[in-house]
C-alpha atoms as one frame of an Amber mdcrd trajectory, in Angstrom:
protein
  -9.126 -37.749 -10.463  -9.585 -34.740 -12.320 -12.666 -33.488 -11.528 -15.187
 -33.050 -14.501 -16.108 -29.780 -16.415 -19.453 -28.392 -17.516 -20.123 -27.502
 -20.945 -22.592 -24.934 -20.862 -23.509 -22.499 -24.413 -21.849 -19.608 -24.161
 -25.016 -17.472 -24.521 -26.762 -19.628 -21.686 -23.835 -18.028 -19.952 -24.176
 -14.217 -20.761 -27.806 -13.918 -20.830 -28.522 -10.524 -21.564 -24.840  -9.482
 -19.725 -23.162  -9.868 -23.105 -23.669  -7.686 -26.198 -23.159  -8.985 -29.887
 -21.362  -7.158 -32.356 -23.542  -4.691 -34.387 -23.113  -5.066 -38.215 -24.898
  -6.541 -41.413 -26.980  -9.486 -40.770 -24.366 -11.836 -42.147 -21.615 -11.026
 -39.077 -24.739 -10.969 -36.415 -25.386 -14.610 -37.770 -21.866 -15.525 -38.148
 -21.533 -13.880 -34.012 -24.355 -16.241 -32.889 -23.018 -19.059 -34.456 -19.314
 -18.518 -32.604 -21.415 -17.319 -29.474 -23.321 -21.296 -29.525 -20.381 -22.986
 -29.586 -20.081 -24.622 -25.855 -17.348 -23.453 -23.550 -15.774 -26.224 -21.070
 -16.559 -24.360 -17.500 -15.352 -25.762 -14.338 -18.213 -25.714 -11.596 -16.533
 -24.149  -9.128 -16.394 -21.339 -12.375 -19.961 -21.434 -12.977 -21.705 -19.301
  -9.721 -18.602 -16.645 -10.160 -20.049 -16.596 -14.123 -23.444 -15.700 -12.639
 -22.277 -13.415  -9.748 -20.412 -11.293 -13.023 -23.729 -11.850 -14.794 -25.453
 -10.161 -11.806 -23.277  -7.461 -12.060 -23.474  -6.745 -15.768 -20.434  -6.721
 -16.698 -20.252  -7.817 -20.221 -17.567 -10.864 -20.702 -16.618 -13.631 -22.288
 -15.549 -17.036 -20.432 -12.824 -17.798 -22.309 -10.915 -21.527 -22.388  -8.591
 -23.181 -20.126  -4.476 -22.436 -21.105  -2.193 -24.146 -19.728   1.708 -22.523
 -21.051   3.851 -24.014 -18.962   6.592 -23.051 -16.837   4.117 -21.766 -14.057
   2.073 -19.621 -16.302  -1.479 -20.554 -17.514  -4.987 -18.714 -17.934  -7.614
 -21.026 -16.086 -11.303 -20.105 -15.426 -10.785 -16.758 -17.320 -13.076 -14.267
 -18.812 -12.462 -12.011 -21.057 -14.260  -8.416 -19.789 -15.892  -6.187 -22.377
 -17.530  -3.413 -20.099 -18.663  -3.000 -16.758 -21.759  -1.665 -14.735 -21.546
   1.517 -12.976 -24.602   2.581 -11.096 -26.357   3.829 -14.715 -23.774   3.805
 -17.636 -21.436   1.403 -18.540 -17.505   1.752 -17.660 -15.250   0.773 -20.833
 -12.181  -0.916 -20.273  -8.926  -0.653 -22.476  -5.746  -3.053 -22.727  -7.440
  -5.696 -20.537  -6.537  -9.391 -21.655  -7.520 -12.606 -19.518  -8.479 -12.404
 -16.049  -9.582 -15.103 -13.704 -13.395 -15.007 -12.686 -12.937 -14.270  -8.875
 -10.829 -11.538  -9.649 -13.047  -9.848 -12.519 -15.909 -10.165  -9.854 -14.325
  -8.192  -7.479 -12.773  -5.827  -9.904 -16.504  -5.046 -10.992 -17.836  -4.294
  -7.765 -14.683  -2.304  -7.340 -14.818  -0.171 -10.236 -18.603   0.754  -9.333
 -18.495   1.164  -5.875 -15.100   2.465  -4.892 -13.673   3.960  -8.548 -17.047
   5.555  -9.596 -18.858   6.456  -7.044 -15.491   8.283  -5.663 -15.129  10.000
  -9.014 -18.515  11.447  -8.784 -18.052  12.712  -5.169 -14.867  13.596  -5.170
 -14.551  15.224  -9.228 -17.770  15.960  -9.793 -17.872  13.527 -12.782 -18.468
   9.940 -13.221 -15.533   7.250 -15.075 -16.540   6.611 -18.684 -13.448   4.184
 -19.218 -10.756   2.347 -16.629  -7.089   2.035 -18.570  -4.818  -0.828 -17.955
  -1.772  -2.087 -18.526  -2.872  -5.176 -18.651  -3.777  -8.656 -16.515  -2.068
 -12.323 -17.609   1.511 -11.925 -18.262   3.969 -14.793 -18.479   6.618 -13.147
 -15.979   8.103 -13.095 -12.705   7.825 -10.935  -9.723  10.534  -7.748 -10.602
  13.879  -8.589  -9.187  12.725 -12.250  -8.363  12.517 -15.565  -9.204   9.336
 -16.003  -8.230   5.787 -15.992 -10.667   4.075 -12.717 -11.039   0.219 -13.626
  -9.964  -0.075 -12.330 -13.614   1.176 -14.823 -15.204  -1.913 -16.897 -13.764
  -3.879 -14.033 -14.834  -4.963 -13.294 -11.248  -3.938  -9.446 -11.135  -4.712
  -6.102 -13.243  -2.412  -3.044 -13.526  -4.948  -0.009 -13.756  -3.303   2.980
 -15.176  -5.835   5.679 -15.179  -8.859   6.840 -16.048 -11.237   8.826 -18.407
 -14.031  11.207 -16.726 -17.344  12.001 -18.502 -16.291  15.806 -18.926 -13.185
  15.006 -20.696 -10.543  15.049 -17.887  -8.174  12.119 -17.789  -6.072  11.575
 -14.680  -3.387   8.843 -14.825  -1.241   7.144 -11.949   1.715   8.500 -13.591
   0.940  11.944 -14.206  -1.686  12.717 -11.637  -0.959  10.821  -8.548   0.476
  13.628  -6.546  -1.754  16.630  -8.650  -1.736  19.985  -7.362  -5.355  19.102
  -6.864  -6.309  17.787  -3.770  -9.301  16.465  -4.965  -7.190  14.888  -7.658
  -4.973  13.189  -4.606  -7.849  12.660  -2.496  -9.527  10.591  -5.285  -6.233
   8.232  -5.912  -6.414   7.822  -2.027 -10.125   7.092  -1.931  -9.577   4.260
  -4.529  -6.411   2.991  -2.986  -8.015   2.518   0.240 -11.180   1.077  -1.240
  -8.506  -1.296  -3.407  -7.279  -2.296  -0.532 -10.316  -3.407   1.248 -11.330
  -5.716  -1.452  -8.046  -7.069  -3.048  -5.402  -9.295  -1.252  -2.499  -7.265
  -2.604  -2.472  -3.787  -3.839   0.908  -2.040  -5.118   1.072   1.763  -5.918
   3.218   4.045  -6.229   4.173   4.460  -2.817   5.523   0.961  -2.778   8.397
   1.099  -5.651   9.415   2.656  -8.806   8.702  -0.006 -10.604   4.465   1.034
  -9.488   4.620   4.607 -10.249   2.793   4.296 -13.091   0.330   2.012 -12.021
  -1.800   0.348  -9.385  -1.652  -3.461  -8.860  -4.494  -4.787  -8.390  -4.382
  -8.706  -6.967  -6.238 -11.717  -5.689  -4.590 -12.803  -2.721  -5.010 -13.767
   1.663  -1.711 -11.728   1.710  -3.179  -8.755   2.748  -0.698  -5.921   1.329
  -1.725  -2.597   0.804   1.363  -0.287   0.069
């Protein structure tokens, strides 16, 4: 038997973790109203909603897809912003993710993308760049489902420092700079420690520009 879901308002959800849109007073009302409107949440979903509330990351629980042929989007959120240790990180290009995995991306992007940019640049992340999270495709060169197209995996391409620099997988990886390099390895590393599967450019071509972030027991770190 199926096992039940919780409807829970979606503001319940977000507490203070989730910011409205600013505007006139007409779209605040109209936000509230959309913001009321109960979202189906599994229970297993619910404490991962409140570890991400604990977090601050500002989301959005977002409903179950199902899309067939082995792709779906279930117990998603969709993320806004996230906490670094006193500013918030923007995120760009990011579409559904799963709830475990936006969890650990979060504590990721604070402790082992932020902190290293501050230590190892000299200047904190004011925004993470993807290329993306769900995806209805396969593994390259396989039959097999991508773990995006169950929106369990994020493809960060680079980011944007608070003194203007930005450093991308594709264009910075192997920097004259050994800072630069020693800040992609920092990450990696800490990427690894934290996420089942993590693909980079060392792996293939088809990761040069990007690092593949996943939910998994696999345990691959290339």
């Amino acid at each position: 038997m199926r096992q039940a879901l919780l409807t829970l308002p979606l503001l319940a959800l977000l507490g203070a973790c989730s910011m409205l849109p600013q505007g006139r007073a007409p779209e605040r009302e109209a936000a509230v109203k959309r913001s009321a409107q109960p979202v189906a949440v599994r229970p297993e979903t619910r404490a991962c909603l409140a570890n991400l509330g604990a977090k601050k990351a500002n989301f959005t629980p977002l409903p179950d897809q199902y899309y067939g042929a082995g792709c779906s989007t279930i117990g998603t959120v969709r993320l806004g912003a996230l906490q670094s240790d006193d500013a918030r990180l923007a995120l760009s290009n990011l579409g559904p993710v799963t709830c475990p995995l936006a969890d650990t991306f979060a504590a990721w992007a604070r402790f082992g993308a932020d902190r290293a940019a501050q230590q190892i640049l000299g200047s904190p992340i004011v925004r993470i760049e993807t290329m993306g999270s769900y995806n209805c495709r396969n593994v390259a060169g396989s039959s097999r489902r991508s773990a995006h197209a169950t929106a369990n995996a994020i493809d960060i391409s680079g980011f944007v420092l608070a003194d203007g620099r930005r450093i991308t997988v594709a264009g910075n990886w192997n920097d004259k700079s050994p800072e630069v390099r020693r800040f992609f390895q920092t990450i990696h590393a800490s990427a690894c420690k934290r996420f089942g599967v993590v693909l980079g450019p060392a792996y293939n071509a088809a990761h040069r520009d990007h690092l593949h972030l996943e939910l998994s027991s696999s345990g691959f770190c290339r």
